[in-house]
Predicted model as a PDB file, atoms N, CA, C, CB and O in Angstrom, pLDDT in the B-factor column:
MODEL        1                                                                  
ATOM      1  N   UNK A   1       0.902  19.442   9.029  1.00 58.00           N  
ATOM      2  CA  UNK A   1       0.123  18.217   8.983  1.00 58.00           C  
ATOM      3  C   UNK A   1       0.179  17.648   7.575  1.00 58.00           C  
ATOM      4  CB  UNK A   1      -1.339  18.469   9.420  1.00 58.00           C  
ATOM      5  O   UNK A   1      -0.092  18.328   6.585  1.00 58.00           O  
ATOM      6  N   UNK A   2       0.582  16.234   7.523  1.00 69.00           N  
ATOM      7  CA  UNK A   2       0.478  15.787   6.018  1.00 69.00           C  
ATOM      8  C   UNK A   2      -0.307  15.350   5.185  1.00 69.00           C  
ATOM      9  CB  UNK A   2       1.009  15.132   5.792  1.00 69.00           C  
ATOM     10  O   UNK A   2      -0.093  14.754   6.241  1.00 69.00           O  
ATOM     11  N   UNK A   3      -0.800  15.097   4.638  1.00 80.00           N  
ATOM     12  CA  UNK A   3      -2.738  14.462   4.113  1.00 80.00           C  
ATOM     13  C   UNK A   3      -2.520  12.959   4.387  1.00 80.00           C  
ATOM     14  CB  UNK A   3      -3.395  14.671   1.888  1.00 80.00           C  
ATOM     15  O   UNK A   3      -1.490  12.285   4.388  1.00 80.00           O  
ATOM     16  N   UNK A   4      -3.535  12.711   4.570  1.00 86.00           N  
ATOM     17  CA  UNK A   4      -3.804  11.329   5.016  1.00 86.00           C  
ATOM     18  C   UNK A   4      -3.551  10.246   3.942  1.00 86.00           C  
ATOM     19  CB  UNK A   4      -5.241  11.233   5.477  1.00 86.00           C  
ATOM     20  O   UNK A   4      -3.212   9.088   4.187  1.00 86.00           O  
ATOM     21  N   UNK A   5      -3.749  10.748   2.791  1.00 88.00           N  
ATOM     22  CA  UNK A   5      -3.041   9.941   1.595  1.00 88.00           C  
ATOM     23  C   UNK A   5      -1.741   9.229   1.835  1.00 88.00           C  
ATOM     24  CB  UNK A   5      -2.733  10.873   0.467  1.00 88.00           C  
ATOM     25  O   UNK A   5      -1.316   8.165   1.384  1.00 88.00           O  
ATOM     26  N   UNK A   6      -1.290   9.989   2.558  1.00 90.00           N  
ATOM     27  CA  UNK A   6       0.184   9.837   2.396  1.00 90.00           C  
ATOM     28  C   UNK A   6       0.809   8.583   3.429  1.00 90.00           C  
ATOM     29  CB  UNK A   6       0.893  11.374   2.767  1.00 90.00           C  
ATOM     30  O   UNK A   6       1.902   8.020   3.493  1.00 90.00           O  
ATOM     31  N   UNK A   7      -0.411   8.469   4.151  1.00 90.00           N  
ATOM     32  CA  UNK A   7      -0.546   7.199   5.651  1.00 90.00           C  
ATOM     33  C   UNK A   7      -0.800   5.794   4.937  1.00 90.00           C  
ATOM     34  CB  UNK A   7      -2.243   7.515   6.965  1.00 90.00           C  
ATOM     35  O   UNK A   7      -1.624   5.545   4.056  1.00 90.00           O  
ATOM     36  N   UNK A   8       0.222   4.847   5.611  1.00 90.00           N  
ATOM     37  CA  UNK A   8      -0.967   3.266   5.474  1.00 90.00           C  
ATOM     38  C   UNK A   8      -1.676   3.245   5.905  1.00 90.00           C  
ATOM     39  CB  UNK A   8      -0.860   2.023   5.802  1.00 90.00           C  
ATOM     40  O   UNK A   8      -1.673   4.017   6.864  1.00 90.00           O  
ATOM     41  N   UNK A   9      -3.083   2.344   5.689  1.00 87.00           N  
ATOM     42  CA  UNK A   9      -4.454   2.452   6.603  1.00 87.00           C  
ATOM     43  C   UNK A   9      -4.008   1.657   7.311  1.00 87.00           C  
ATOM     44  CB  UNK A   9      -5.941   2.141   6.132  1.00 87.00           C  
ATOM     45  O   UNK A   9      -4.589   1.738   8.393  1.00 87.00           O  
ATOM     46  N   UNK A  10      -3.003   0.623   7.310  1.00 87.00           N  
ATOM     47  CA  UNK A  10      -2.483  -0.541   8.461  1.00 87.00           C  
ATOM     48  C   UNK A  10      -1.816  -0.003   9.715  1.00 87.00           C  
ATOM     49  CB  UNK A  10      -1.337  -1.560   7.821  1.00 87.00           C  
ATOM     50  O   UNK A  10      -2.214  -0.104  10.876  1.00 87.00           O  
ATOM     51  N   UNK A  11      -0.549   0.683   9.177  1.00 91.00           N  
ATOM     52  CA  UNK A  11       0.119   1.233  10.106  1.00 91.00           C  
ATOM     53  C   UNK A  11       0.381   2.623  10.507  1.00 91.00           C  
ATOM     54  CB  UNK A  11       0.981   0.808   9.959  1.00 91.00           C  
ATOM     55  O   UNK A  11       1.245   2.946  11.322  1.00 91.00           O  
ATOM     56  N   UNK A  12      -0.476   3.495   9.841  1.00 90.00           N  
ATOM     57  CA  UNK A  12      -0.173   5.112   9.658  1.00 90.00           C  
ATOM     58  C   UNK A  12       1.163   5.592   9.643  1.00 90.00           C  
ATOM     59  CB  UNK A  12      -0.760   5.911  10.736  1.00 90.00           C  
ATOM     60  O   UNK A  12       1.401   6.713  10.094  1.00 90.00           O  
ATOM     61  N   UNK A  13       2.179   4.783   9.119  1.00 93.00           N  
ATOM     62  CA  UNK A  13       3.671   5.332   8.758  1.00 93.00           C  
ATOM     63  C   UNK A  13       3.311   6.144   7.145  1.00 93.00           C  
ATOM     64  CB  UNK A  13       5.058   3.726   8.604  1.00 93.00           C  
ATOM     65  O   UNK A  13       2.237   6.446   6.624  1.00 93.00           O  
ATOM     66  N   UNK A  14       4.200   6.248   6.860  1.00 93.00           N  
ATOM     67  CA  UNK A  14       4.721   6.896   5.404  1.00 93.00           C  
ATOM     68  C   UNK A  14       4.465   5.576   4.782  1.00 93.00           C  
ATOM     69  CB  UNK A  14       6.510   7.571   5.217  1.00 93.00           C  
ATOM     70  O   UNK A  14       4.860   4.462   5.127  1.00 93.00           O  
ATOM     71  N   UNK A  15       3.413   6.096   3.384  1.00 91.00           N  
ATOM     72  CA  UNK A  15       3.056   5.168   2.335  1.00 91.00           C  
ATOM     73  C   UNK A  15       3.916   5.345   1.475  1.00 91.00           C  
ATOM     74  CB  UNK A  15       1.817   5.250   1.776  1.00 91.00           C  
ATOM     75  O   UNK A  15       4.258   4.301   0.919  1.00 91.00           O  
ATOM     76  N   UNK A  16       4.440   6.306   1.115  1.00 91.00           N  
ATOM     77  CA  UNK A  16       5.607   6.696  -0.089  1.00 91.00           C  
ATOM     78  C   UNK A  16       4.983   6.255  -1.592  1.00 91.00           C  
ATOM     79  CB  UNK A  16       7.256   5.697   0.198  1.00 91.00           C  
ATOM     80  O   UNK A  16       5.424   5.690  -2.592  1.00 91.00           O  
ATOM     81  N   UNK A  17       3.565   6.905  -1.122  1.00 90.00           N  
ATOM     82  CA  UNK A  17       2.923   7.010  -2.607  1.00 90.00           C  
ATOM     83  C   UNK A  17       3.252   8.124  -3.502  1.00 90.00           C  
ATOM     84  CB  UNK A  17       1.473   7.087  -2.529  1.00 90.00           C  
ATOM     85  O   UNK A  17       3.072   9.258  -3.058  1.00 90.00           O  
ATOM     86  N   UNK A  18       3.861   7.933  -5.101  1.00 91.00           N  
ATOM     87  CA  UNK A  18       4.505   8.513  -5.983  1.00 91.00           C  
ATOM     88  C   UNK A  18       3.599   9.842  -5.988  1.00 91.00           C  
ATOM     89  CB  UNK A  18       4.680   7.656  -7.286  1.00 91.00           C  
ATOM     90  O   UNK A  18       3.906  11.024  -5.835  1.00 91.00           O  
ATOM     91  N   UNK A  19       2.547   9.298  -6.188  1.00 88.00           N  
ATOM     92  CA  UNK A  19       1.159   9.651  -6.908  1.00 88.00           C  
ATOM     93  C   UNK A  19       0.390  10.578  -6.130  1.00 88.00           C  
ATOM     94  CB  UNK A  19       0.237   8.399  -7.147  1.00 88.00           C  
ATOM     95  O   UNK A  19      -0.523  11.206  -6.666  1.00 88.00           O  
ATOM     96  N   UNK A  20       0.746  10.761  -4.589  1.00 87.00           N  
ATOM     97  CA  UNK A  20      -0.076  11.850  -3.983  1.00 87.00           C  
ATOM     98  C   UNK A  20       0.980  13.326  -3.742  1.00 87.00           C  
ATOM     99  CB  UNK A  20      -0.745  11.182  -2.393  1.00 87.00           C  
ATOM    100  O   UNK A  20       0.687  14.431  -3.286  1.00 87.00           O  
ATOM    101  N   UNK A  21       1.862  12.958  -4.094  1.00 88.00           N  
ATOM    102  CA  UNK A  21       3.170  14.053  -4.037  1.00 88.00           C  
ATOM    103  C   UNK A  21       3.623  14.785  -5.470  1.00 88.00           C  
ATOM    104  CB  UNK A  21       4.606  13.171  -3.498  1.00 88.00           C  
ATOM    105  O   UNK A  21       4.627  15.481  -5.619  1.00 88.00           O  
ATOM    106  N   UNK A  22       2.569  14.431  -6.546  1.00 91.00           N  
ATOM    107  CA  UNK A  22       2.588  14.750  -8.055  1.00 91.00           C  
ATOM    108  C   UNK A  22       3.400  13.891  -8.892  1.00 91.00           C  
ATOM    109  CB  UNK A  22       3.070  16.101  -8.299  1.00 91.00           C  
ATOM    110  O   UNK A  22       3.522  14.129 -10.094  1.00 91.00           O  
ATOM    111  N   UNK A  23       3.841  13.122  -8.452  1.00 92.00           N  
ATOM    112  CA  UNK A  23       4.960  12.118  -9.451  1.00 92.00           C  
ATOM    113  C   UNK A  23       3.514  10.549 -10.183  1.00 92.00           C  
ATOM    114  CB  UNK A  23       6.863  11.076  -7.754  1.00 92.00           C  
ATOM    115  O   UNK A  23       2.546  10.044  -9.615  1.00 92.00           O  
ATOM    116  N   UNK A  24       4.090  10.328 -11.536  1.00 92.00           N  
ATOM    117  CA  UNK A  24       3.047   9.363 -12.524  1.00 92.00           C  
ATOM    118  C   UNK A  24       3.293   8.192 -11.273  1.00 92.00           C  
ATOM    119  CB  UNK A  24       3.700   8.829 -14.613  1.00 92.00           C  
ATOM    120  O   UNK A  24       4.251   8.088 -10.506  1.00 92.00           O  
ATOM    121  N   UNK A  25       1.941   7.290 -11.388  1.00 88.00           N  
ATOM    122  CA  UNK A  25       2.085   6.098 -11.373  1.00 88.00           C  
ATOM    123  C   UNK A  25       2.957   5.081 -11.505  1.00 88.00           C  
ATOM    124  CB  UNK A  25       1.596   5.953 -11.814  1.00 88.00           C  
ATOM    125  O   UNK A  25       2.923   4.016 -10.890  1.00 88.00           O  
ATOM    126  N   UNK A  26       3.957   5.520 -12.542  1.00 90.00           N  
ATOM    127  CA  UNK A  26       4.600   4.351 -13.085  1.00 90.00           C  
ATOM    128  C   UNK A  26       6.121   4.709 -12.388  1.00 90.00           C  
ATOM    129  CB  UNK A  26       4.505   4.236 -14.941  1.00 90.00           C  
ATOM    130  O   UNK A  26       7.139   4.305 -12.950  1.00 90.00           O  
ATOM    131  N   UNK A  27       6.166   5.187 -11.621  1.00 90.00           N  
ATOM    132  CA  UNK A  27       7.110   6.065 -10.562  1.00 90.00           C  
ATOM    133  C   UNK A  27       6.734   5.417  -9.093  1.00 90.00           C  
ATOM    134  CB  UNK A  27       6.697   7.954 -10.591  1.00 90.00           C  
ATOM    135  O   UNK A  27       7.381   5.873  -8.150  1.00 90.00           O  
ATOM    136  N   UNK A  28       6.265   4.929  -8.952  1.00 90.00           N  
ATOM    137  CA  UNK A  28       5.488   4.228  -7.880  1.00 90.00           C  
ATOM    138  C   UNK A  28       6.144   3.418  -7.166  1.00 90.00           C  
ATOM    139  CB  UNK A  28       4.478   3.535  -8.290  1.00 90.00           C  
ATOM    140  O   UNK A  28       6.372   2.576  -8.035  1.00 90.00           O  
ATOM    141  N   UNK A  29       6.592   3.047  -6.309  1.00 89.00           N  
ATOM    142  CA  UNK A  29       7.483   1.799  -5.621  1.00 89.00           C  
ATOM    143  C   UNK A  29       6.383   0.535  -5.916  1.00 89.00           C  
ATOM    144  CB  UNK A  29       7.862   2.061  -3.616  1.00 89.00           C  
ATOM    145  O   UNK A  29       6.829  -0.579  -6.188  1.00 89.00           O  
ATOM    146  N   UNK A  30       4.872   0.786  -5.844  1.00 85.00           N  
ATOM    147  CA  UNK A  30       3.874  -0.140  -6.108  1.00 85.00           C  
ATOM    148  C   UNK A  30       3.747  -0.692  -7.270  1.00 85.00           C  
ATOM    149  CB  UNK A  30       2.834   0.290  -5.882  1.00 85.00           C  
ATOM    150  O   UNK A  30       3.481  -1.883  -7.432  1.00 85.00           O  
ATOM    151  N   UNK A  31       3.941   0.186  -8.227  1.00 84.00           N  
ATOM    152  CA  UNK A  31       3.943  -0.135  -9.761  1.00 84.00           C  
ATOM    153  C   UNK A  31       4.192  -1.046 -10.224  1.00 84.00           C  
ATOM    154  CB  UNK A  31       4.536   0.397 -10.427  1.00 84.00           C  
ATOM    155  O   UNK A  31       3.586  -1.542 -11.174  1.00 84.00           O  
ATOM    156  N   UNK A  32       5.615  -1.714  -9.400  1.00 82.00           N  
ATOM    157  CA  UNK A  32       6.669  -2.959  -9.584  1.00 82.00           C  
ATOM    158  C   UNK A  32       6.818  -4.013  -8.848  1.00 82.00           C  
ATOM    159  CB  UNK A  32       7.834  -2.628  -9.547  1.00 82.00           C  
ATOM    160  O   UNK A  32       7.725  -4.844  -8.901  1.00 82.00           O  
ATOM    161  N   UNK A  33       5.169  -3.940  -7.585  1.00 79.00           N  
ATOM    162  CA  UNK A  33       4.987  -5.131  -7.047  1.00 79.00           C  
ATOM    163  C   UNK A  33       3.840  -6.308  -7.691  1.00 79.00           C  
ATOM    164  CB  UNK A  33       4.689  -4.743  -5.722  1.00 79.00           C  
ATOM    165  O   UNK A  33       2.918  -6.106  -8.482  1.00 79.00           O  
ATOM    166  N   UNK A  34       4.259  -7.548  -7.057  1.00 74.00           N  
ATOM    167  CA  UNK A  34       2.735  -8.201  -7.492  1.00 74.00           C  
ATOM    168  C   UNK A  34       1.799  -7.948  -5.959  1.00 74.00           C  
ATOM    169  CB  UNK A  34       2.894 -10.308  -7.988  1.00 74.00           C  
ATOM    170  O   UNK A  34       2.282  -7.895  -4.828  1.00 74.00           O  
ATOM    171  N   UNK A  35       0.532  -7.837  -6.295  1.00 67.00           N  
ATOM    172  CA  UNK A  35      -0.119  -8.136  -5.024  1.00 67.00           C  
ATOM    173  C   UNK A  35      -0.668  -9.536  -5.553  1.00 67.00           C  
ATOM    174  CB  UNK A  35      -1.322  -6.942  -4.452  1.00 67.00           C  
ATOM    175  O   UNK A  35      -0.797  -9.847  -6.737  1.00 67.00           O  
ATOM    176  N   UNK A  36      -1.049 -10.541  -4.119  1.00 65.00           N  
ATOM    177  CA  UNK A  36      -1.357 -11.916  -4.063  1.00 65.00           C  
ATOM    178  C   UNK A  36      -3.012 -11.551  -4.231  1.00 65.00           C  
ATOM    179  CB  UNK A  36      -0.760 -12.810  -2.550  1.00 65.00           C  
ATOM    180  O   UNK A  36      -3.505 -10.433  -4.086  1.00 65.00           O  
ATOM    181  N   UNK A  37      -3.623 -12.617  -4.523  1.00 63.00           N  
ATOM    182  CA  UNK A  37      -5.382 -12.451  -5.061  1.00 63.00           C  
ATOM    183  C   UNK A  37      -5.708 -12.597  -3.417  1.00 63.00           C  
ATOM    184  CB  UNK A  37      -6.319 -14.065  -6.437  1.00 63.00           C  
ATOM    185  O   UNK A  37      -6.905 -12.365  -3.250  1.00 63.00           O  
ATOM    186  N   UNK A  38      -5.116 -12.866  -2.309  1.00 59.00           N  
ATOM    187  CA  UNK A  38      -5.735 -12.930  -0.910  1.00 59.00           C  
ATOM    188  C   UNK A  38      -5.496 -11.972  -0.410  1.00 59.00           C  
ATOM    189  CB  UNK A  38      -5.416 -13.859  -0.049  1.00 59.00           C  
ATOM    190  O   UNK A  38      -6.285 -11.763   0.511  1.00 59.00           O  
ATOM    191  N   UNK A  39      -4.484 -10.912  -0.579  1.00 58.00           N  
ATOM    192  CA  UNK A  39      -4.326  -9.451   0.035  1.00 58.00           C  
ATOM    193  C   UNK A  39      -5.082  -8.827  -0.681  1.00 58.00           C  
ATOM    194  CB  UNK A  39      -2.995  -8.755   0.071  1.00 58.00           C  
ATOM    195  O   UNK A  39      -5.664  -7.954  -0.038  1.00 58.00           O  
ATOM    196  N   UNK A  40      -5.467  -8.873  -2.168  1.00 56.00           N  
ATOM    197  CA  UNK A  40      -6.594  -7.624  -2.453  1.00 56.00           C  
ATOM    198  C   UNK A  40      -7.669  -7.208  -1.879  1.00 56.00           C  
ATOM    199  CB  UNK A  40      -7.140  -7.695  -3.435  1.00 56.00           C  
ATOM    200  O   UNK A  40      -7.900  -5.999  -1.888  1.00 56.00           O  
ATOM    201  N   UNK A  41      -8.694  -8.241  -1.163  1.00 50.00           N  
ATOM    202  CA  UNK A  41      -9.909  -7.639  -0.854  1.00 50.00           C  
ATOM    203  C   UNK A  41      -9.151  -6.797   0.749  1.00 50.00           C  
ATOM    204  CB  UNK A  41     -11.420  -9.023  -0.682  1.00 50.00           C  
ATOM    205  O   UNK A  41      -9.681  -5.799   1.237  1.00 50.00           O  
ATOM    206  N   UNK A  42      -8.340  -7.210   1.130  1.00 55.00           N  
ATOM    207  CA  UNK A  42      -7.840  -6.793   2.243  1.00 55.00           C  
ATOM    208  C   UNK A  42      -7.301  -5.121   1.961  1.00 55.00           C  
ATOM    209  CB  UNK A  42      -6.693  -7.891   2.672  1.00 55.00           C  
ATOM    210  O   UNK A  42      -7.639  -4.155   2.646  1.00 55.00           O  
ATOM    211  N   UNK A  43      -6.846  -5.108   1.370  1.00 55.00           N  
ATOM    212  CA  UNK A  43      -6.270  -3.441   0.812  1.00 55.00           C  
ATOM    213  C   UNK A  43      -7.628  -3.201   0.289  1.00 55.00           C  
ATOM    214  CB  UNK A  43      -4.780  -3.241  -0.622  1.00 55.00           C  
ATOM    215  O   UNK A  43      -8.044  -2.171   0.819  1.00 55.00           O  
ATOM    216  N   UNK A  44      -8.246  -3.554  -0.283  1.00 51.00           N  
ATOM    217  CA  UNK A  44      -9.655  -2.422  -1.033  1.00 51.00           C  
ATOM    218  C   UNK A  44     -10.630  -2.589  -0.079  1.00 51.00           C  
ATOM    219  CB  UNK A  44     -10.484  -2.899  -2.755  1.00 51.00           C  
ATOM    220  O   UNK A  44     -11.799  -2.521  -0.461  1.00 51.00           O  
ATOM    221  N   UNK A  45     -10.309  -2.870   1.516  1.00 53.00           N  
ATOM    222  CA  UNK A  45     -11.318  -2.884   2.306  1.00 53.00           C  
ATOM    223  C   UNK A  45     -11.009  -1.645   3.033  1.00 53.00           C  
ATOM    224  CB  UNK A  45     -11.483  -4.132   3.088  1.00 53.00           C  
ATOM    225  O   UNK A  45     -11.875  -0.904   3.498  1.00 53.00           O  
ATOM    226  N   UNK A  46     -10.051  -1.496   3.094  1.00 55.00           N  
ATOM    227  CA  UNK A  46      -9.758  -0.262   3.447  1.00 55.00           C  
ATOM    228  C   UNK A  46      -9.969   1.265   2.696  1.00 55.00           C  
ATOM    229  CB  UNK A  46      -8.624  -0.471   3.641  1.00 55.00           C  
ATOM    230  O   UNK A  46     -10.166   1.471   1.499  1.00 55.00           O  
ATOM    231  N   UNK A  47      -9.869   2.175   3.709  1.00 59.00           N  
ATOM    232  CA  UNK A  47     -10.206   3.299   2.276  1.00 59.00           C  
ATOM    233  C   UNK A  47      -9.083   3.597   1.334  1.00 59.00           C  
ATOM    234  CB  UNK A  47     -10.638   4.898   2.764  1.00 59.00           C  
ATOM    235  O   UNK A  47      -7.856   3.694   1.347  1.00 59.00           O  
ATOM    236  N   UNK A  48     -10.373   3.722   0.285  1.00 67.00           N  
ATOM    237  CA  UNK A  48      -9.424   3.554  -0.824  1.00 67.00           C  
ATOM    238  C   UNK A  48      -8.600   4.681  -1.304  1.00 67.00           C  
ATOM    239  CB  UNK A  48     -10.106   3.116  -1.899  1.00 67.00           C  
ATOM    240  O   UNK A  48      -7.860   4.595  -2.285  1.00 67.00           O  
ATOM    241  N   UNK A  49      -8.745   5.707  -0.606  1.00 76.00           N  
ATOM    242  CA  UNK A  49      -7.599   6.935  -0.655  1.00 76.00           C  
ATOM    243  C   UNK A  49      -6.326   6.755  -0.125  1.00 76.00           C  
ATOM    244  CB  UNK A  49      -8.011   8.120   0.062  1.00 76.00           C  
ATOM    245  O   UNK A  49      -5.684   7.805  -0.100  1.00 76.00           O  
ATOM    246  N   UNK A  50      -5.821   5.912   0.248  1.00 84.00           N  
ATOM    247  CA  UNK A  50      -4.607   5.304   1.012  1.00 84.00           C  
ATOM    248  C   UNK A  50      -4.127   4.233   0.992  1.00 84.00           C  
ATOM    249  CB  UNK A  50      -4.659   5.310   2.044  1.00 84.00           C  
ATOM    250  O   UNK A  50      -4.699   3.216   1.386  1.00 84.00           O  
ATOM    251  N   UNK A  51      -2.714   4.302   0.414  1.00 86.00           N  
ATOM    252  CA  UNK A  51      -2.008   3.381   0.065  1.00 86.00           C  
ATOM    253  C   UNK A  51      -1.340   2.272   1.494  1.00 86.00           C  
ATOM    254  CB  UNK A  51      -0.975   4.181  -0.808  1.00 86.00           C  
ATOM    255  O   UNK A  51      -1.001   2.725   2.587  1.00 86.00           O  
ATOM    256  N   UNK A  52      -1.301   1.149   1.195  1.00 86.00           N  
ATOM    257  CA  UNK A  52      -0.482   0.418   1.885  1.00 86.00           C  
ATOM    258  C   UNK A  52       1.228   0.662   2.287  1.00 86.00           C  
ATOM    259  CB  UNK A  52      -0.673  -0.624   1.214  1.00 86.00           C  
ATOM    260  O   UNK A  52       2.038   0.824   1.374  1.00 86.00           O  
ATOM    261  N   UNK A  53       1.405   0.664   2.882  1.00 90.00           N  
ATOM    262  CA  UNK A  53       3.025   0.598   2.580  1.00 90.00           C  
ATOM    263  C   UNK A  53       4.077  -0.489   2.679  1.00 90.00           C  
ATOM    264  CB  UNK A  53       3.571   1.427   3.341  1.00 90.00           C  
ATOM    265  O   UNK A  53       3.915  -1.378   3.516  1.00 90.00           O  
ATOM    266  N   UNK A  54       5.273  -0.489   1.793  1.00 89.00           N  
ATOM    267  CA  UNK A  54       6.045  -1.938   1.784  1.00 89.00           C  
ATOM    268  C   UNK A  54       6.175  -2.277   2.859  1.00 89.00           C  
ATOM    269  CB  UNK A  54       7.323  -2.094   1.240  1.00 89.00           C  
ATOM    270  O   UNK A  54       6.278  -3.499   2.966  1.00 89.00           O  
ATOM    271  N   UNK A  55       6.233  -1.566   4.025  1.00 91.00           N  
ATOM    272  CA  UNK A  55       6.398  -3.060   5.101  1.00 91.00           C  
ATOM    273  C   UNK A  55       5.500  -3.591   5.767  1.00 91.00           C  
ATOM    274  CB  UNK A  55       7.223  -2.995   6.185  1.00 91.00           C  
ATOM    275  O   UNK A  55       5.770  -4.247   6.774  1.00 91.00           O  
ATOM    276  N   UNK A  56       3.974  -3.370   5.235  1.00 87.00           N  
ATOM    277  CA  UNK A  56       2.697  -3.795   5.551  1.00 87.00           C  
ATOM    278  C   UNK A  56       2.237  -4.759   4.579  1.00 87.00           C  
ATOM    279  CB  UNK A  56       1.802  -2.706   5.652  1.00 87.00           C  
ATOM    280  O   UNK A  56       1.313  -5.567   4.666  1.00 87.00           O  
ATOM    281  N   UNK A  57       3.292  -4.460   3.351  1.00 85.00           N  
ATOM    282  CA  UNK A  57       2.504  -5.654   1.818  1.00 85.00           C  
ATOM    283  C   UNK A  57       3.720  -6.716   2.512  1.00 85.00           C  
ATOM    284  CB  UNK A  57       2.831  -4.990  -0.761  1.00 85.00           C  
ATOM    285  O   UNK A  57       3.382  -7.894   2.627  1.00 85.00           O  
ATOM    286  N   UNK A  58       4.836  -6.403   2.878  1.00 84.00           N  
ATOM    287  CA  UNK A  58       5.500  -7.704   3.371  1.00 84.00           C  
ATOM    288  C   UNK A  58       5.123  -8.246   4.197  1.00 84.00           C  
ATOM    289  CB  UNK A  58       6.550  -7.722   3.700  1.00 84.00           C  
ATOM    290  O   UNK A  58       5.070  -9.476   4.198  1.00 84.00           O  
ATOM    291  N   UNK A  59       4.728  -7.488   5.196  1.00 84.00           N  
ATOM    292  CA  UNK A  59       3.885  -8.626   6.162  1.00 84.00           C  
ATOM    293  C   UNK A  59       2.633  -9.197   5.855  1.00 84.00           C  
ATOM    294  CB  UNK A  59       3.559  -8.108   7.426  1.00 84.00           C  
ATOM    295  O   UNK A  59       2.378 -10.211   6.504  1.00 84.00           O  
ATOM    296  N   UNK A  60       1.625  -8.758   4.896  1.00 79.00           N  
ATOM    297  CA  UNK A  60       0.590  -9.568   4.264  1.00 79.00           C  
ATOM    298  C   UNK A  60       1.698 -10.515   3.597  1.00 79.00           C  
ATOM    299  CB  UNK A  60      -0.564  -8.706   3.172  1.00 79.00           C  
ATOM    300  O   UNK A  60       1.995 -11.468   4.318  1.00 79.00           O  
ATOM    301  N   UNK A  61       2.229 -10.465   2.627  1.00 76.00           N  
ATOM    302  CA  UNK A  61       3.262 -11.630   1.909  1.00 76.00           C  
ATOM    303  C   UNK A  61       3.146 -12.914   3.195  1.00 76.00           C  
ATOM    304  CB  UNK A  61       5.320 -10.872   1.658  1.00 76.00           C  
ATOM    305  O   UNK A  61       2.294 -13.752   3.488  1.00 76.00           O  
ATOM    306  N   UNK A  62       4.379 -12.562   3.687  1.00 75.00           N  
ATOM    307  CA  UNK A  62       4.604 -13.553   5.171  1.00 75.00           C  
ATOM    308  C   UNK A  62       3.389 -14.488   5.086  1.00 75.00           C  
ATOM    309  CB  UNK A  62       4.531 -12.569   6.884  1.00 75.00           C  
ATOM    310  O   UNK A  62       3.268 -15.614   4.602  1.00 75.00           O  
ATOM    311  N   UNK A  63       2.422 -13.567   5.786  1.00 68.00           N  
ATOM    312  CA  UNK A  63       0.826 -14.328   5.897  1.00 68.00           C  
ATOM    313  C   UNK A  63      -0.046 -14.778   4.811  1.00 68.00           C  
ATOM    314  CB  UNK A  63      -0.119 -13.452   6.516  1.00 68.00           C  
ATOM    315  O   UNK A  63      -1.220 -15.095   5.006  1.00 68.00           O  
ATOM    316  N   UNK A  64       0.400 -14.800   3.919  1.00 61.00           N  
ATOM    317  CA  UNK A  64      -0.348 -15.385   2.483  1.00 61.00           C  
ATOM    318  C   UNK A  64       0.559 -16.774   2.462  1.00 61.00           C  
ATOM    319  CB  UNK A  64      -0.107 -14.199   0.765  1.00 61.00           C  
ATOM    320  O   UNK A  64       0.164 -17.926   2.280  1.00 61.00           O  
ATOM    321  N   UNK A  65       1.311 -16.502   2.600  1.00 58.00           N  
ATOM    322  CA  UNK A  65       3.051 -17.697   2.052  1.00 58.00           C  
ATOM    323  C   UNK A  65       2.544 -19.052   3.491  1.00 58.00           C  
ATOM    324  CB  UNK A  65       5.749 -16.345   2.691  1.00 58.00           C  
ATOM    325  O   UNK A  65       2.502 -20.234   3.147  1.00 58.00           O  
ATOM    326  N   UNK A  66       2.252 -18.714   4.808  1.00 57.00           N  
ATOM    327  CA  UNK A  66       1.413 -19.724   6.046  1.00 57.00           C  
ATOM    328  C   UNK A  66       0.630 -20.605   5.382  1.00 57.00           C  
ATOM    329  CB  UNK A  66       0.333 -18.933   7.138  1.00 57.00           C  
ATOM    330  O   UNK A  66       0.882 -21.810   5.377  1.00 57.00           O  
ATOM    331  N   UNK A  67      -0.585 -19.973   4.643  1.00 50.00           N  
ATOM    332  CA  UNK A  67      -1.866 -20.547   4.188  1.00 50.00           C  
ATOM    333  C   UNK A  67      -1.428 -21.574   3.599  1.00 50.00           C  
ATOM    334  CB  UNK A  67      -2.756 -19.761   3.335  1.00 50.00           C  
ATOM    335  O   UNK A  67      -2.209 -22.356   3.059  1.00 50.00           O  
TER     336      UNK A  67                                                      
ENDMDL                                                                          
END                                                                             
């Protein structure tokens, strides 16, 4: 079983967070994105032990880019 860290809270695939597998922050696939000021409250509404994953911040993208 893998820790739940390791899940998007969107889609429960693989978050491919650097940071729960012992690797720095700055190692991060996240490290080197922007997030938009309309997806943040959306990711920190979720729990905050769990990362998003890129093909859940692309589909927020998509839906920010509509508005």
């Amino acid at each position: 079983m893998r820790p739940i860290e390791l899940e998007c809270p969107l889609c429960a695939k693989n978050n491919e967070c650097a940071v729960v597998v012992g690797q720095k922050v700055s190692d991060c696939w996240c490290h080197q994105q922007c997030f938009s000021k309309s997806s943040r409250p959306s990711l920190l509404a979720n729990n905050t032990h769990q990362c998003v994953c890129q093909s859940c911040l692309k589909q927020m993208s998509k839906t920010d880019g509509k508005r």
